[in-house]
C-alpha positions in Angstrom: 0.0 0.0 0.0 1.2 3.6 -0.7 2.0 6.2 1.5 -1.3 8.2 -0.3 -3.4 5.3 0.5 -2.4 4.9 4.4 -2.6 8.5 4.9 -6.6 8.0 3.9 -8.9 10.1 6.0 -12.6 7.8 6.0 -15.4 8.2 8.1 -17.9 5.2 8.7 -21.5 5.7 9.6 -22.6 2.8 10.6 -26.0 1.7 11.2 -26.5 1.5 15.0 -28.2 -2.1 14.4 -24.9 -3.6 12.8 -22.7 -1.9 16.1 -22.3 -5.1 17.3 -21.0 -6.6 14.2 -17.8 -8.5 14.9 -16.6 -9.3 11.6 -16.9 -5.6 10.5 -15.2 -4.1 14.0 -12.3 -6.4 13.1 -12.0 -5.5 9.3 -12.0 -1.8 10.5 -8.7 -2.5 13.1 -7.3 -4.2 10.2 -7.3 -1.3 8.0 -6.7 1.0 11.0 -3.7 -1.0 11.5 -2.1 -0.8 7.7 -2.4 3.7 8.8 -6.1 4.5 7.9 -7.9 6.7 9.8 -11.2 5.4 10.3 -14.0 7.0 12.4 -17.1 5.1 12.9 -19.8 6.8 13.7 -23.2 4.7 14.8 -26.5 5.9 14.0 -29.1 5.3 17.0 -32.5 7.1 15.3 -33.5 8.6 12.2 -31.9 11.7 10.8 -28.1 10.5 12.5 -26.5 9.4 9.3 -27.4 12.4 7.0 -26.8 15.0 9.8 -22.9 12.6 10.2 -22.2 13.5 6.6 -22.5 17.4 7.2 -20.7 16.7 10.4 -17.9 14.8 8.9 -15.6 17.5 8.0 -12.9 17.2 5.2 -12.8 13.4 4.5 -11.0 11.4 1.5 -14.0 8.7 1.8 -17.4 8.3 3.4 -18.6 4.9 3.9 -22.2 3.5 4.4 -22.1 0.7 6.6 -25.8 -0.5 6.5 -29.2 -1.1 4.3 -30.6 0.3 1.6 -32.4 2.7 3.9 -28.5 4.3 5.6 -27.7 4.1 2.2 -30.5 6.7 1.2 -30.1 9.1 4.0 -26.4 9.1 3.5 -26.9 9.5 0.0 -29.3 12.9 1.1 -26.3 13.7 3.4 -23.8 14.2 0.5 -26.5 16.0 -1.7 -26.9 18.7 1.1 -23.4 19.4 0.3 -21.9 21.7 -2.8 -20.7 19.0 -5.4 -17.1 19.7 -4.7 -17.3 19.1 -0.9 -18.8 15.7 -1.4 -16.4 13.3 -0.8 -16.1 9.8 -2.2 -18.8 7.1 -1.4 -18.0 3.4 -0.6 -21.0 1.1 0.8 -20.6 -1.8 3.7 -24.3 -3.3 2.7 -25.1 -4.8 6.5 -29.1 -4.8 5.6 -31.4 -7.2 4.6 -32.3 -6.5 1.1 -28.9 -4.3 0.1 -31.0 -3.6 -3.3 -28.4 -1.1 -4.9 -24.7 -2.9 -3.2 -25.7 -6.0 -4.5 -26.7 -4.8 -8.2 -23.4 -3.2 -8.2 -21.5 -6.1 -7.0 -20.7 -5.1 -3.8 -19.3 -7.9 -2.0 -21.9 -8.6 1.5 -19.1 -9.9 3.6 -18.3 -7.1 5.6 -14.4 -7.2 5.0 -14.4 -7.6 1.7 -16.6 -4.7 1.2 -14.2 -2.5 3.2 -11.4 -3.7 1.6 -12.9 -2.8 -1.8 -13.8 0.9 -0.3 -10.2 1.1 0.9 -8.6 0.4 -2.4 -11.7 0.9 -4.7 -11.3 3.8 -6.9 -14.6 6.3 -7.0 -16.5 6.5 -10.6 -18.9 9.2 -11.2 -22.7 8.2 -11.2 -26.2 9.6 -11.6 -28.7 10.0 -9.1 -31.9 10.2 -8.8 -34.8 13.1 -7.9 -38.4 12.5 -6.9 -39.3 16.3 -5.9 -37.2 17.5 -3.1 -36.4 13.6 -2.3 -33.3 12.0 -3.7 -32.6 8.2 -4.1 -30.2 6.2 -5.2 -31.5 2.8 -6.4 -35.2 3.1 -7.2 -38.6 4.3 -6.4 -41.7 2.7 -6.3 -44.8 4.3 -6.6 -48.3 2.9 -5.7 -47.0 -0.8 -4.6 -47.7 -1.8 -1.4 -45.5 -4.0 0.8 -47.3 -7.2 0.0 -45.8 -7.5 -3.3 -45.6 -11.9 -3.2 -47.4 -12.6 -0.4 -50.6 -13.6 -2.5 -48.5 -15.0 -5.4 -49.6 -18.8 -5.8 -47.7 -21.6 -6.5 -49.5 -22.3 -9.8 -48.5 -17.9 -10.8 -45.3 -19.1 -9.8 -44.6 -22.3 -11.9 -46.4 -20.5 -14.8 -44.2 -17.6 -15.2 -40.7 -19.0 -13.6 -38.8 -17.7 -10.9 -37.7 -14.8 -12.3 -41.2 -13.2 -13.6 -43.5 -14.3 -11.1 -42.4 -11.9 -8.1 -43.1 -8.6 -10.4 -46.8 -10.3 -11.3 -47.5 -10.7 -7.9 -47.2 -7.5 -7.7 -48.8 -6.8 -10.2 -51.9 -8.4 -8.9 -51.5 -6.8 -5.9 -51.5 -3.1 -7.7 -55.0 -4.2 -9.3 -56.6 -3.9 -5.9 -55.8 -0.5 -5.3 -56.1 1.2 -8.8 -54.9 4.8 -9.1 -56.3 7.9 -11.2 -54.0 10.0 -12.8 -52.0 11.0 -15.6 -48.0 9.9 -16.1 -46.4 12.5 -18.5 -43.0 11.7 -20.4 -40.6 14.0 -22.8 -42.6 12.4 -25.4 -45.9 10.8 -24.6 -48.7 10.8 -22.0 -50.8 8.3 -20.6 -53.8 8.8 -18.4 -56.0 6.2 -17.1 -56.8 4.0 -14.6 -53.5 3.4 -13.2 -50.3 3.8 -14.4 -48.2 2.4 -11.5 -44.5 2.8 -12.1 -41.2 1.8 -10.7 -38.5 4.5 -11.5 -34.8 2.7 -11.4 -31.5 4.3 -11.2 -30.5 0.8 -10.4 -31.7 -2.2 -11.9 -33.5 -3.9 -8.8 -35.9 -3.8 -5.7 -37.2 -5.9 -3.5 -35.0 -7.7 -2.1 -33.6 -8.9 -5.5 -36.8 -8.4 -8.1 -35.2 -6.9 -11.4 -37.4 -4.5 -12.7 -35.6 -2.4 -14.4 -33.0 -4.4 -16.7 -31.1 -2.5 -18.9 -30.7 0.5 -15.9 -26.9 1.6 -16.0 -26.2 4.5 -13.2 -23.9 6.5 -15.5 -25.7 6.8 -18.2 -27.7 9.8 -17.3 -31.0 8.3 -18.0 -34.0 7.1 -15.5 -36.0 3.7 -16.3 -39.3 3.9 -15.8 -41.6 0.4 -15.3 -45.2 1.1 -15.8 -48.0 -1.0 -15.3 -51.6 -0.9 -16.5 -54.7 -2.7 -15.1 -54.3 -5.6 -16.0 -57.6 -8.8 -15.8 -56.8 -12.0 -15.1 -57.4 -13.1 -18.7 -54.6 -10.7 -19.7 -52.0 -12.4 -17.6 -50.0 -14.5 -19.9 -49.6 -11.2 -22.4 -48.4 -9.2 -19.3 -46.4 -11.8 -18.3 -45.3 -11.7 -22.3 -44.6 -7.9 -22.3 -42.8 -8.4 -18.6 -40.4 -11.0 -21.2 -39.4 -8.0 -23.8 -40.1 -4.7 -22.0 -41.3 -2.4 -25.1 -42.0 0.8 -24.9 -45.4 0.3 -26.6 -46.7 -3.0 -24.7 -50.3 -2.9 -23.6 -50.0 -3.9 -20.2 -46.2 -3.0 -19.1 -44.7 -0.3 -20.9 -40.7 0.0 -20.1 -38.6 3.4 -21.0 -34.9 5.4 -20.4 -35.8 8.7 -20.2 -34.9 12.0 -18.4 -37.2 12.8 -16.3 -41.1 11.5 -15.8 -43.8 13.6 -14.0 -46.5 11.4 -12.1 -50.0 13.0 -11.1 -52.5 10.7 -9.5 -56.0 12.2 -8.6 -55.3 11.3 -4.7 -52.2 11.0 -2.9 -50.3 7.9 -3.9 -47.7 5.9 -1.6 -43.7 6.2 -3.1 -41.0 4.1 -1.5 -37.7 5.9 -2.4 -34.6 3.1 -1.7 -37.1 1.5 1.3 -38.0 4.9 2.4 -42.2 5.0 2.5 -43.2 8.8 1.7 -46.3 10.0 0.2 -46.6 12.7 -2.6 -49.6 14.4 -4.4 -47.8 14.9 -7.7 -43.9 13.7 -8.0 -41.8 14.8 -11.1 -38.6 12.1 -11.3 -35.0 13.4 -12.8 -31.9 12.4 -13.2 -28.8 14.1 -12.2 -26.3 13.0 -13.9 -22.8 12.7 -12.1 -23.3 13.5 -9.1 -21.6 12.1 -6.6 -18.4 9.3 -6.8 -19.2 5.7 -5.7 -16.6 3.4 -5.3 -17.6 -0.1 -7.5 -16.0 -3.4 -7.9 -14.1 -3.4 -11.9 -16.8 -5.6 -13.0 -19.5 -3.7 -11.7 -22.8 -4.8 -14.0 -24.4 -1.1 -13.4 -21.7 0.8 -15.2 -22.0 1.4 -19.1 -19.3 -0.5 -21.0 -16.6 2.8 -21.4 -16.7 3.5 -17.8 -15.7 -0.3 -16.6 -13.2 -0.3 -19.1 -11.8 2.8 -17.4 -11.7 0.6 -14.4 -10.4 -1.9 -15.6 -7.7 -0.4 -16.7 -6.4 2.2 -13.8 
């Protein structure tokens, strides 16, 4: 290791339910030991990690040691700051789902993750707006939490393991319709319904992909939406789940921009786990805006960036 690397200034902020993670305390005395400075600060409610990051000072690295939801308020930590004050990002996923770490390749043992944000080199990456909210991986808006808790067995054998979890949910959106009106750069649809999923990353859920061919460099938002759709419809849903066409009947799929959402009532939005609730919600990108520190064959990152990587 060179001098540069030992002489590493990191701050930790570490979800107050993984404090009593031995694997990770010993990882961190490790790299304490080969002349990092580490501080580990442990979040006990919420607001802690986001009000760390404005705390933390002049750091080389910032580390998220925790779910996808410490991820998101870390994430609104290092957007509160000007863009050149924000220091580099590096992810310890300790949750249960770790959504975003583990589309990226983030390793889940806790050592190798901090070796990776020790020696990792920080890309730039987009991130994502939902009104004053900011996320990271994806948002959700209009499905509940019991996504596949309905799904039968018979769903399940029909459309394979890898479709059936997203028609559950499906199923599940058709019992709470929503009015409103989903507007694009380039097209509107209004309607019982729409219901979309707005990725950054590629999955949710604890591991549902719903937005496939998401890279987070690439300046671009994909949207999922989803139509009413009756149980006679299912197997063409479940055929437009299989391509992911703009133009499908039932599931529409696009990369745009930005997308502007207004339902007639108030609809539920889970930004990276986080529930919130929003009248109208206009998504963006922005692109580049903070550093994230990535495994060389991270599967999120467009072709020219990895090969950067790959390469240093």
């Amino acid at each position: 290791m060179n001098s540069k690397a030992r002489s590493k200034r990191v701050q930790l902020i570490l979800n107050g339910k993984g404090a009593s993670n031995d694997t990770l305390r010993a990882a961190v005395a490790r790299q304490r030991k080969v002349g990092h400075r580490i501080e580990v600060r442990v979040t006990l409610e919420k607001g802690d990690a986001r009000r760390f990051v404005s705390e933390a000072g002049k750091v080389d690295l910032l580390i998220a040691a925790g779910g996808d939801g410490t991820l998101n308020e870390v994430l609104h930590g290092l957007m509160d700051l000007s863009v050149v004050a924000r220091p580099v990002l590096g992810i310890v996923p300790l949750g249960t789902a770790n959504d975003f770490a583990t589309g990226c390749g983030i390793p889940r043992d806790p050592e190798k993750a901090l070796s990776l944000c020790m020696k990792g080199k920080g890309v730039p990456i987009d991130v994502g707006k939902a009104n004053d909210h900011w996320f990271i991986n994806a948002a959700s808006a209009g499905f509940g939490a019991e996504i596949t808790a309905g799904t039968s067995p018979e769903l399940k054998r029909l459309l394979g393991p890898a479709a059936y979890t997203v028609m559950g949910a499906i199923l599940a959106i058709n019992i709470h319709q929503y009015q409103g009106r989903l507007t694009l750069p380039d097209r509107e649809i209004t309607g019982s319904g729409p219901v979309a999923i707005v990725g950054n990353g590629r999955q949710t859920g604890g591991g549902i992909q719903v937005a496939p061919h998401a890279f987070i460099d690439d300046g671009l938002l994909d949207v999922l939406v989803v139509r009413p759709i009756s149980a006679m419809a299912l197997l063409a849903a479940a055929r437009e789940l299989q391509q992911l066409s703009p133009d499908g009947e039932y599931i529409s799929y696009w990369q745009t921009p930005w997308v502007e959402v207004y339902p007639e009532q108030a609809i539920p939005v889970n930004l990276d786990g986080e529930p919130v609730r929003f009248s109208s919600v206009r998504y963006e990108v922005v692109p580049r805006a903070i550093r994230l520190i990535v495994p060389p064959n991270c599967p999120l990152l467009s072709a020219t960036v990895e090969e950067g990587l790959t390469t240093q």
